[in-house]
Each structure stands twice: as C-alpha cells, then as structure tokens.
PyMOL CGO cylinders between C-alpha atoms (Angstrom):
from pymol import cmd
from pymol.cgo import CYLINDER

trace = [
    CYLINDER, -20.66, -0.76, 89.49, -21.03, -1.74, 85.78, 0.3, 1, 1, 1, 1, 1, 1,
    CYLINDER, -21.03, -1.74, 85.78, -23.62, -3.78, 85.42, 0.3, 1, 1, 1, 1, 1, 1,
    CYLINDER, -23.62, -3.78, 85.42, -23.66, -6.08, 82.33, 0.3, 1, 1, 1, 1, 1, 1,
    CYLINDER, -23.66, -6.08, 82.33, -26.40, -3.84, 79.96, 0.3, 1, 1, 1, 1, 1, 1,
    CYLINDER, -26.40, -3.84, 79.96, -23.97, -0.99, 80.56, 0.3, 1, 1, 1, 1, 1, 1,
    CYLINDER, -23.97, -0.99, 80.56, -21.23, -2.84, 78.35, 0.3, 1, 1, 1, 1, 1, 1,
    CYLINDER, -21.23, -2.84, 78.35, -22.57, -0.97, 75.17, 0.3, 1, 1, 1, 1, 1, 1,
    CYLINDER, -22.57, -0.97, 75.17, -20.86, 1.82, 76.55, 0.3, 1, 1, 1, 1, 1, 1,
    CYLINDER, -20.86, 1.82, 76.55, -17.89, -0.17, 76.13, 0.3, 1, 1, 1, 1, 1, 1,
    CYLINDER, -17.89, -0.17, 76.13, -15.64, 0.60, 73.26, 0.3, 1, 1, 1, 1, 1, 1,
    CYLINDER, -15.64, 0.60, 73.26, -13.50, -1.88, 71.79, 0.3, 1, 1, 1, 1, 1, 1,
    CYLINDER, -13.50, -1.88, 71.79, -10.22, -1.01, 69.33, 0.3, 1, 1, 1, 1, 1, 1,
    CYLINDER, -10.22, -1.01, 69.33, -7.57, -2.44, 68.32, 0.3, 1, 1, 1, 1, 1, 1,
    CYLINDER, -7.57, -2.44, 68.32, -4.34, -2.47, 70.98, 0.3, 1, 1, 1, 1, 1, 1,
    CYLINDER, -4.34, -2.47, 70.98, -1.44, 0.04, 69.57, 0.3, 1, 1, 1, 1, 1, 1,
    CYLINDER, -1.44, 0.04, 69.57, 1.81, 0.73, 70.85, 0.3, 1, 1, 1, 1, 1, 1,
    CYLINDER, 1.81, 0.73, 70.85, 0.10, 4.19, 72.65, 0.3, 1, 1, 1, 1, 1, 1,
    CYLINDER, 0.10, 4.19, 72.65, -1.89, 2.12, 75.00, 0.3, 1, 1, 1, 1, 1, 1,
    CYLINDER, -1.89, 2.12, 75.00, 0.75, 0.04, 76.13, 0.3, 1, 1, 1, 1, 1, 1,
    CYLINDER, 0.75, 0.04, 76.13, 2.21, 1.73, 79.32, 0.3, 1, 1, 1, 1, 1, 1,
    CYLINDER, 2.21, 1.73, 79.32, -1.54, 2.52, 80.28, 0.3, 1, 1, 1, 1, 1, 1,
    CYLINDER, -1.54, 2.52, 80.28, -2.36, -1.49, 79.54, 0.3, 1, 1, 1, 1, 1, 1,
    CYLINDER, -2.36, -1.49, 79.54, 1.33, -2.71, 81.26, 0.3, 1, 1, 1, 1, 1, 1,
    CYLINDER, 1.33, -2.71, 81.26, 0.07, -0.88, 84.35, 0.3, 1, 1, 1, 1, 1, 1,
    CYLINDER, 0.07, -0.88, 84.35, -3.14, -2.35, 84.52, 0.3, 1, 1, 1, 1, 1, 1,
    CYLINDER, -3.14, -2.35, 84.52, -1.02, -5.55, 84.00, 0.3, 1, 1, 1, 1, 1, 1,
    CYLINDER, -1.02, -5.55, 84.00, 0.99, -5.04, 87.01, 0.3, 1, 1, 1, 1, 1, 1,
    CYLINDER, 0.99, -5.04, 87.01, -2.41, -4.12, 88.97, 0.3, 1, 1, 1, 1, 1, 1,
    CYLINDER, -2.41, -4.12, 88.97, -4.04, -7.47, 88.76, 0.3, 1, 1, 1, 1, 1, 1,
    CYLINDER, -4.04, -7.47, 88.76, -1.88, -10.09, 88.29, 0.3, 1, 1, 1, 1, 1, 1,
    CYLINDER, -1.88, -10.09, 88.29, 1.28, -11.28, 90.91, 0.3, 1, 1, 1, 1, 1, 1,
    CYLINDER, 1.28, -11.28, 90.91, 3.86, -11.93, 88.05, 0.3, 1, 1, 1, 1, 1, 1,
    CYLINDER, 3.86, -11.93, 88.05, 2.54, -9.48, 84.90, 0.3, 1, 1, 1, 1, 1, 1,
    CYLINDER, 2.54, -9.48, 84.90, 3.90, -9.65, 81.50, 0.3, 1, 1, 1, 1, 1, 1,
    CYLINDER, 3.90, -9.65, 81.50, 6.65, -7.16, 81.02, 0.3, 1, 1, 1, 1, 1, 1,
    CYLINDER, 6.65, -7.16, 81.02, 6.23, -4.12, 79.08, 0.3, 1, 1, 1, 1, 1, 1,
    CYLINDER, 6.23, -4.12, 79.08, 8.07, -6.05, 76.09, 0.3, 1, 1, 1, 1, 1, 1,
    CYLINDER, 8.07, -6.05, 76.09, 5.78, -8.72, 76.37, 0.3, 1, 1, 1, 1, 1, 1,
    CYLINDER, 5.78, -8.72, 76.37, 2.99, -6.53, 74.94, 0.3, 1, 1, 1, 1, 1, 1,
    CYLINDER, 2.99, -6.53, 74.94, 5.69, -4.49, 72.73, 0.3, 1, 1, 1, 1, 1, 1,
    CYLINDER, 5.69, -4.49, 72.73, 6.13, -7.61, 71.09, 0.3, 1, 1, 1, 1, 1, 1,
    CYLINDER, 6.13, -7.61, 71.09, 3.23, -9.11, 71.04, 0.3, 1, 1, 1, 1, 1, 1,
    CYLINDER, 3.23, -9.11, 71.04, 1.86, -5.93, 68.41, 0.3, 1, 1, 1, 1, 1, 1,
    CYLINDER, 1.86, -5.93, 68.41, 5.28, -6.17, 66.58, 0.3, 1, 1, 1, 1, 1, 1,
    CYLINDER, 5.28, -6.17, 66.58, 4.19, -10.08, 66.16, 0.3, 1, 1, 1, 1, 1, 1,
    CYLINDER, 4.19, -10.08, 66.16, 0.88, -9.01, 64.67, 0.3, 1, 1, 1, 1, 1, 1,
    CYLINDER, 0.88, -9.01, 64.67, -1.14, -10.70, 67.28, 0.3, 1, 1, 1, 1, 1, 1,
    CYLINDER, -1.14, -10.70, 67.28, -4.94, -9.74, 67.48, 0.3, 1, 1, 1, 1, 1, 1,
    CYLINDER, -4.94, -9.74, 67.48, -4.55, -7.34, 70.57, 0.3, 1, 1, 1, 1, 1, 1,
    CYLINDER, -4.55, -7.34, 70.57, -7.78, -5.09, 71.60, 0.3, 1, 1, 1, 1, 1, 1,
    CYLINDER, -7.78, -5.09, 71.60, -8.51, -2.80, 74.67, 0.3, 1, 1, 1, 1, 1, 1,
    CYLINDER, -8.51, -2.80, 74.67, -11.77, -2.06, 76.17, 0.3, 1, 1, 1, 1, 1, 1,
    CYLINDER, -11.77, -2.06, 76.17, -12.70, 1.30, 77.30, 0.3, 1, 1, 1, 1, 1, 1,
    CYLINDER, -12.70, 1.30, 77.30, -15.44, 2.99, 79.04, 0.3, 1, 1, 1, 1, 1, 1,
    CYLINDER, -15.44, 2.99, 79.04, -17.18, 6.20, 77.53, 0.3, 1, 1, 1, 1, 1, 1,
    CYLINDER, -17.18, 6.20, 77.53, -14.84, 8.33, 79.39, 0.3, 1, 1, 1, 1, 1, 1,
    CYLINDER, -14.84, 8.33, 79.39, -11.81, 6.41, 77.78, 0.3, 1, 1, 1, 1, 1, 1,
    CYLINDER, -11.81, 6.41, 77.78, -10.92, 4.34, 81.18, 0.3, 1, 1, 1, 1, 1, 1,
    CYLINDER, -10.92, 4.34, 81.18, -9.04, 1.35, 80.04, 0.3, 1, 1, 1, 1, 1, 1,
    CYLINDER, -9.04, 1.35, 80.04, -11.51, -1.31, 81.29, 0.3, 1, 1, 1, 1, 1, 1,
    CYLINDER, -11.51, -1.31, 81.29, -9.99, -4.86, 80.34, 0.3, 1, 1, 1, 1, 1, 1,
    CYLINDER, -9.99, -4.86, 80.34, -7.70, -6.25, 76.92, 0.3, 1, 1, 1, 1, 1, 1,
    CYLINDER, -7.70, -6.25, 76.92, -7.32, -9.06, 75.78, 0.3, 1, 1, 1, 1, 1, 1,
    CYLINDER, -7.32, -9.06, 75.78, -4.29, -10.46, 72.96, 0.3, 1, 1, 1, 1, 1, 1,
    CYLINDER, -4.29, -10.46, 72.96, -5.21, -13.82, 70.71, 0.3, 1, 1, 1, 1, 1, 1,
    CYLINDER, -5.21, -13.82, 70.71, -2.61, -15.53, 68.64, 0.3, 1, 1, 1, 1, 1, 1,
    CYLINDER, -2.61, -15.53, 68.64, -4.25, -17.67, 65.69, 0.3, 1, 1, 1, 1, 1, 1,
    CYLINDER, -4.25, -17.67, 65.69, -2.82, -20.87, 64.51, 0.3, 1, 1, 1, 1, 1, 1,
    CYLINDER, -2.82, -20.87, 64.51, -4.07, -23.21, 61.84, 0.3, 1, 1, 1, 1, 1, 1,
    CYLINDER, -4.07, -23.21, 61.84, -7.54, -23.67, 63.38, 0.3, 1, 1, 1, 1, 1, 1,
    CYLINDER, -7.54, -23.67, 63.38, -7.13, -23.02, 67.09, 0.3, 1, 1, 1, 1, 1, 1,
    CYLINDER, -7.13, -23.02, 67.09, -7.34, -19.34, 68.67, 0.3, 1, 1, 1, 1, 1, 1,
    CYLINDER, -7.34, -19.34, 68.67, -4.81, -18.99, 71.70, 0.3, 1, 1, 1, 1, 1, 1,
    CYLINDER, -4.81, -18.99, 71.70, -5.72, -16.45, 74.54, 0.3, 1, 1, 1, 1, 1, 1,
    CYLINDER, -5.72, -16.45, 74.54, -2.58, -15.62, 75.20, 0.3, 1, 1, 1, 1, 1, 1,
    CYLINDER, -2.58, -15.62, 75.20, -3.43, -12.59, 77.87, 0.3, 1, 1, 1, 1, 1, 1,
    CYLINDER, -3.43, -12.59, 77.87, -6.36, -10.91, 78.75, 0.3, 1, 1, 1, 1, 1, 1,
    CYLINDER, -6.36, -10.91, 78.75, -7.72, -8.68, 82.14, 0.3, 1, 1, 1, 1, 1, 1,
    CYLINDER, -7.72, -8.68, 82.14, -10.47, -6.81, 83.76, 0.3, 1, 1, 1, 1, 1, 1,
    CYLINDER, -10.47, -6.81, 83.76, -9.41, -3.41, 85.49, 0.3, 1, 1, 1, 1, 1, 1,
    CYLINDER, -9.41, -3.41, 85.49, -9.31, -4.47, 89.28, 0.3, 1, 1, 1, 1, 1, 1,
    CYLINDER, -9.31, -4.47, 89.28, -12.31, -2.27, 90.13, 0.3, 1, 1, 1, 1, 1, 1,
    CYLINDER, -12.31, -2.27, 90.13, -14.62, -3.62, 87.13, 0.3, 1, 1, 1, 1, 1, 1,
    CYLINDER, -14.62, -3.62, 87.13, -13.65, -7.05, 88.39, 0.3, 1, 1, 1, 1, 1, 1,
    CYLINDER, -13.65, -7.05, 88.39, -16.91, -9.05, 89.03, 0.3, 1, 1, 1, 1, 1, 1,
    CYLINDER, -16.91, -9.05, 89.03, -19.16, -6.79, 87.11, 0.3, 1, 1, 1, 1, 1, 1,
    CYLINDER, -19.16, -6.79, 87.11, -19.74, -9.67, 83.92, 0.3, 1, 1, 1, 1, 1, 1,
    CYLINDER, -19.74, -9.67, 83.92, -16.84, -7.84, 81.79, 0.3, 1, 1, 1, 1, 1, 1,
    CYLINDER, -16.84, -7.84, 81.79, -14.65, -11.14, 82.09, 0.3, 1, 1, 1, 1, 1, 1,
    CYLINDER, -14.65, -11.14, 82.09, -18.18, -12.54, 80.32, 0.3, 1, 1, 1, 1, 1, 1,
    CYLINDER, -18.18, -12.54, 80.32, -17.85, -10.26, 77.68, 0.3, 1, 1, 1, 1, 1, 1,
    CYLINDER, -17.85, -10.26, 77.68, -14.32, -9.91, 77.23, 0.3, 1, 1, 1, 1, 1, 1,
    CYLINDER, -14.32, -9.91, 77.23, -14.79, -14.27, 76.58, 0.3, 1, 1, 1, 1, 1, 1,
    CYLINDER, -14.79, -14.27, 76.58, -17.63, -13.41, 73.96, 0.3, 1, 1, 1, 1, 1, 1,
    CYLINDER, -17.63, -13.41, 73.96, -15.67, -10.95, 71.96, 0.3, 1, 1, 1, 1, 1, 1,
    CYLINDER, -15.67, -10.95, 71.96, -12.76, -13.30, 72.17, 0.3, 1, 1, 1, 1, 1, 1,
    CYLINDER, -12.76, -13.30, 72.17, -14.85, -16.04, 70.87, 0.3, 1, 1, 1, 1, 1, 1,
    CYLINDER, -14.85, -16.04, 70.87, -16.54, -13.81, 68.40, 0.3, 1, 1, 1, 1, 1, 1,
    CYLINDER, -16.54, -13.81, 68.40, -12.55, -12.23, 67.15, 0.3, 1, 1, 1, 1, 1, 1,
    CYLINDER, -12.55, -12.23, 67.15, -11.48, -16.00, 66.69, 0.3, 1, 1, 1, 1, 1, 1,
    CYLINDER, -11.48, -16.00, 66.69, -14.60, -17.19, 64.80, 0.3, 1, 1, 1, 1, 1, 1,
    CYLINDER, -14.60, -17.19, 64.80, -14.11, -14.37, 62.30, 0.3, 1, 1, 1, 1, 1, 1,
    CYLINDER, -14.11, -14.37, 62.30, -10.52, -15.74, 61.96, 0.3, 1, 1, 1, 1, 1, 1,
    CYLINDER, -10.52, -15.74, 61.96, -12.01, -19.35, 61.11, 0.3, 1, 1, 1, 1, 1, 1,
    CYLINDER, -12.01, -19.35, 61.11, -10.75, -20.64, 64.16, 0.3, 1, 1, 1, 1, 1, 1,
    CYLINDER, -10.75, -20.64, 64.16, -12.49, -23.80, 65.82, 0.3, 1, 1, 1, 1, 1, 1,
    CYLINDER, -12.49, -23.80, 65.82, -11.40, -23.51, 68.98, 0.3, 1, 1, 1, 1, 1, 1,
    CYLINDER, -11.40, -23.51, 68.98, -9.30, -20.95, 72.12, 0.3, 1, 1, 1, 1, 1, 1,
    CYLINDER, -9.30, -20.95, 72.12, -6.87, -22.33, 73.66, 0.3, 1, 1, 1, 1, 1, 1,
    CYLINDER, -6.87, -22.33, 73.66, -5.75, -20.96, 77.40, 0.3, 1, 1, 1, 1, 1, 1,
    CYLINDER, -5.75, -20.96, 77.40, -3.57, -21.39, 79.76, 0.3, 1, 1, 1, 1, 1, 1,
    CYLINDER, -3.57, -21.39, 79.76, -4.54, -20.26, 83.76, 0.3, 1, 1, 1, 1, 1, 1,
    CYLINDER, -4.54, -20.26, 83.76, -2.09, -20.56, 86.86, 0.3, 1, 1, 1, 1, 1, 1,
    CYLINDER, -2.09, -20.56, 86.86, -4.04, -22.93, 89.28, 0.3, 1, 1, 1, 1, 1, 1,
    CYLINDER, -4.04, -22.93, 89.28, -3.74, -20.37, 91.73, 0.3, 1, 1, 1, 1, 1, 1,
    CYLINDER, -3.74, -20.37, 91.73, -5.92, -18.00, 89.81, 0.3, 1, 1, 1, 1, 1, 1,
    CYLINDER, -5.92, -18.00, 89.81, -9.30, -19.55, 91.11, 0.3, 1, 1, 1, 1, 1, 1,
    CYLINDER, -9.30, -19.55, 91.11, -10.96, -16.37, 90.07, 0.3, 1, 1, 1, 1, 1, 1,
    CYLINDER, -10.96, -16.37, 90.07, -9.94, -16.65, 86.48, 0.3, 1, 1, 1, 1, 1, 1,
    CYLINDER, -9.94, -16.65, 86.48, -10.64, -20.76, 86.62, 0.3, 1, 1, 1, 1, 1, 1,
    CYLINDER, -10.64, -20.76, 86.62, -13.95, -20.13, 88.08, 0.3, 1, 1, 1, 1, 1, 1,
    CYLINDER, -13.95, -20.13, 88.08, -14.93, -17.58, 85.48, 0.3, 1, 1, 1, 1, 1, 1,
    CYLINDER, -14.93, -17.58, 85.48, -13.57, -19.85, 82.05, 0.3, 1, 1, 1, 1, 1, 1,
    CYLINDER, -13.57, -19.85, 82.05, -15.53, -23.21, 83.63, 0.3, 1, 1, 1, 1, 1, 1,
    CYLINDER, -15.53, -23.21, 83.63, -18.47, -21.64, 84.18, 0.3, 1, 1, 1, 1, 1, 1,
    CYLINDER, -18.47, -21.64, 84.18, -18.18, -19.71, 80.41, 0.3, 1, 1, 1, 1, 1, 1,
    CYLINDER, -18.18, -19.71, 80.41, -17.58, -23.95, 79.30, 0.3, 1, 1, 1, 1, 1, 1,
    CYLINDER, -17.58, -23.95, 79.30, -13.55, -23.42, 79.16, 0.3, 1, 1, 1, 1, 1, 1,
    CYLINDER, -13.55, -23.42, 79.16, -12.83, -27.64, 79.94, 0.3, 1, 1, 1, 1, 1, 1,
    CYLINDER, -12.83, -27.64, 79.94, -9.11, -28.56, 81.39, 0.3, 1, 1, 1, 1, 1, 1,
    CYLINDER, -9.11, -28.56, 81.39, -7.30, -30.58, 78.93, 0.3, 1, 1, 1, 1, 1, 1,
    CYLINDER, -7.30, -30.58, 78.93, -3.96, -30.90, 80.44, 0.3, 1, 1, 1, 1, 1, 1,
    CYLINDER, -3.96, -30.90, 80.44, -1.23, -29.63, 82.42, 0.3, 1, 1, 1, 1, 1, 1,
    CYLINDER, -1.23, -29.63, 82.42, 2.15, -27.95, 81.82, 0.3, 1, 1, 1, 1, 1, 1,
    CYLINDER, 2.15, -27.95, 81.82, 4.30, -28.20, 84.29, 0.3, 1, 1, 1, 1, 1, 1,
    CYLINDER, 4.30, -28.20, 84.29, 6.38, -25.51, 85.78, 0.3, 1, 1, 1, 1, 1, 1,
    CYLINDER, 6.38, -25.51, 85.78, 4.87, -22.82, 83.63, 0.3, 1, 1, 1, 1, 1, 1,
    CYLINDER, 4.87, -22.82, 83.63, 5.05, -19.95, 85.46, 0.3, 1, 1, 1, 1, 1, 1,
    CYLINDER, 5.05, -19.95, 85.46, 7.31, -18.48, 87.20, 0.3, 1, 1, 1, 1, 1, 1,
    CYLINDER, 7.31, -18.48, 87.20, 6.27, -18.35, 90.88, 0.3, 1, 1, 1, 1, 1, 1,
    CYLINDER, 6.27, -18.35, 90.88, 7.31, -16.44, 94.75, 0.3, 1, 1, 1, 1, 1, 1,
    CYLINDER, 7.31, -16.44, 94.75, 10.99, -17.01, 95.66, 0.3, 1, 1, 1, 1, 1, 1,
    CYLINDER, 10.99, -17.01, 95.66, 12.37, -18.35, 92.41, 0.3, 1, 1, 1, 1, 1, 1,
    CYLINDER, 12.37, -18.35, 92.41, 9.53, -21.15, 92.42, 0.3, 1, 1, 1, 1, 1, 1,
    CYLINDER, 9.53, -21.15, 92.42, 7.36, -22.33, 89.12, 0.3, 1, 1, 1, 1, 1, 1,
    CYLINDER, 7.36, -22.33, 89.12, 3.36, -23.16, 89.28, 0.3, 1, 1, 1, 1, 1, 1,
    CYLINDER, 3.36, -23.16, 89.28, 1.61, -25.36, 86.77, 0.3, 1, 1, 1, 1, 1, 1,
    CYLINDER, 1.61, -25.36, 86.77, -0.02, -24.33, 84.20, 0.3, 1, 1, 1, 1, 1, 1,
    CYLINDER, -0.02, -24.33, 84.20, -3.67, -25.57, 83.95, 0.3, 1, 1, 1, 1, 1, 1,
    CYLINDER, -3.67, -25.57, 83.95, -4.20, -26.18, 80.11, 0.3, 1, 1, 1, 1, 1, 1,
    CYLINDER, -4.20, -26.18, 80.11, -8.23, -24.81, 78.69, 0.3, 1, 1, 1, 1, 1, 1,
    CYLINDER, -8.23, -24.81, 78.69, -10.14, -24.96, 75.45, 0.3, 1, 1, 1, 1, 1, 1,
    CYLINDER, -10.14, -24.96, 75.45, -13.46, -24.73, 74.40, 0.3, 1, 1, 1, 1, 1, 1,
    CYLINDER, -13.46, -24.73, 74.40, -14.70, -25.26, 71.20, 0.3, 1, 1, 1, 1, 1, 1,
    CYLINDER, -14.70, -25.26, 71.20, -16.62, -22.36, 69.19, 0.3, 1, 1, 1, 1, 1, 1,
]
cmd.load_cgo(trace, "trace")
C-alpha cells in the first residue's frame, strides 16, 4: 500500500501517444463505460494538458487530461490504477491538477462525475469540488440507457 509520503516516488510526465494503450487499459480497468482509445488519441492531437503518473518502477499509477479555456481549467479525465485506489493518490492527482491549471492562469476546474461514481463524488467534495449543476443524459449508461452528469468546480 502507498501511503501518501511515498508519492515522491511518483513521477509525473507529460502523456504521449506511447503511453496510450498502457493508459486505455487502465481506462477500461476502472471505469464501466471508458473513453475509447481515440478518445485519448485525440485528446494529445488536440493539445490538451495530458500527464501520467508512475511509480519508480515505471507502473502507470493514475493520469489525468485538462483542457484550458479562457479562465476555467476542465478535468476532462483522470484515474487511479485500481490497486492504488484509496491510498491519497486521487489527493494528489487533484493537487497537481490544481497546481497544472494555476500555472495556466486558470481560476477555476471544472468537472463533470456520473452520480453513480460515489467514490469519485466523495473524493472531489471532500477535496472542496461544490455541485453547480446538472447535465442531463450525459453519459451513456447499461442497456442503451444515459446517467446524469453531476456538474463540479472549485475555485483555485
């Protein structure tokens, strides 16, 4: 178990097009409905701020992708390796998000969680993430259905 002191042992780089398969699986490991392998493809082409997080033996640990615009930072994905999960790297993963956007001379992130991800809710509120709306019928969902999208931002 990591605890939180060993994050210095954490390296973090910028996301390339090499890491993607290894990130796209860890992807598919932790979420129900994971971006596609395109998703992150285009997300580098797009220039997006994209960074992985790796242990000192080069396990990919968690990544995260920001999108800047105007003055607002949004989080558009970002993950914790299933078996770091609830080890405070979700914690850090949040400050080097907030630290990545407030070199950017952004004010504020910007997030979107499914409501059924009460891990991921549980860890942005208690971080100060507040809900500031809804979208409906965000996600896609089991057997062709959409979920909500609860709507987060905190200010930096």
């Amino acid at each position: 178990m990591m605890a939180l002191h060993d994050a210095a042992a954490l390296s973090f780089t910028p996301m390339s097009l090499g890491d993607v398969d290894e990130v796209h699986a860890l992807e598919c490991s932790v979420f129900p409905h994971p971006w596609s392998r395109g998703n992150f493809t285009d997300s580098l082409a797009s220039g997006y701020d994209a960074w992985t997080a790796r242990d000192a033996a080069g396990v990919l640990a968690g990544y995260y992708i920001l999108m800047y615009a105007v003055d607002e930072a949004h989080l558009l994905d970002v993950a914790v390796a299933a078996g770091r999960q609830g080890q405070g790297l979700g914690r850090l993963l949040l400050d080097r998000i907030g630290a990545r956007a407030r070199e950017q001379g952004m004010e504020s992130v910007l997030l979107e969680v499914r409501p059924s991800n009460e891990r991921a809710l549980a860890v942005y509120r208690r971080y100060g993430y507040r809900e500031i709306g809804r979208r409906k019928g965000y996600y896609p969902a089991h057997g062709g259905q959409r979920e909500d999208a609860i709507v987060m931002r905190i200010a930096l």
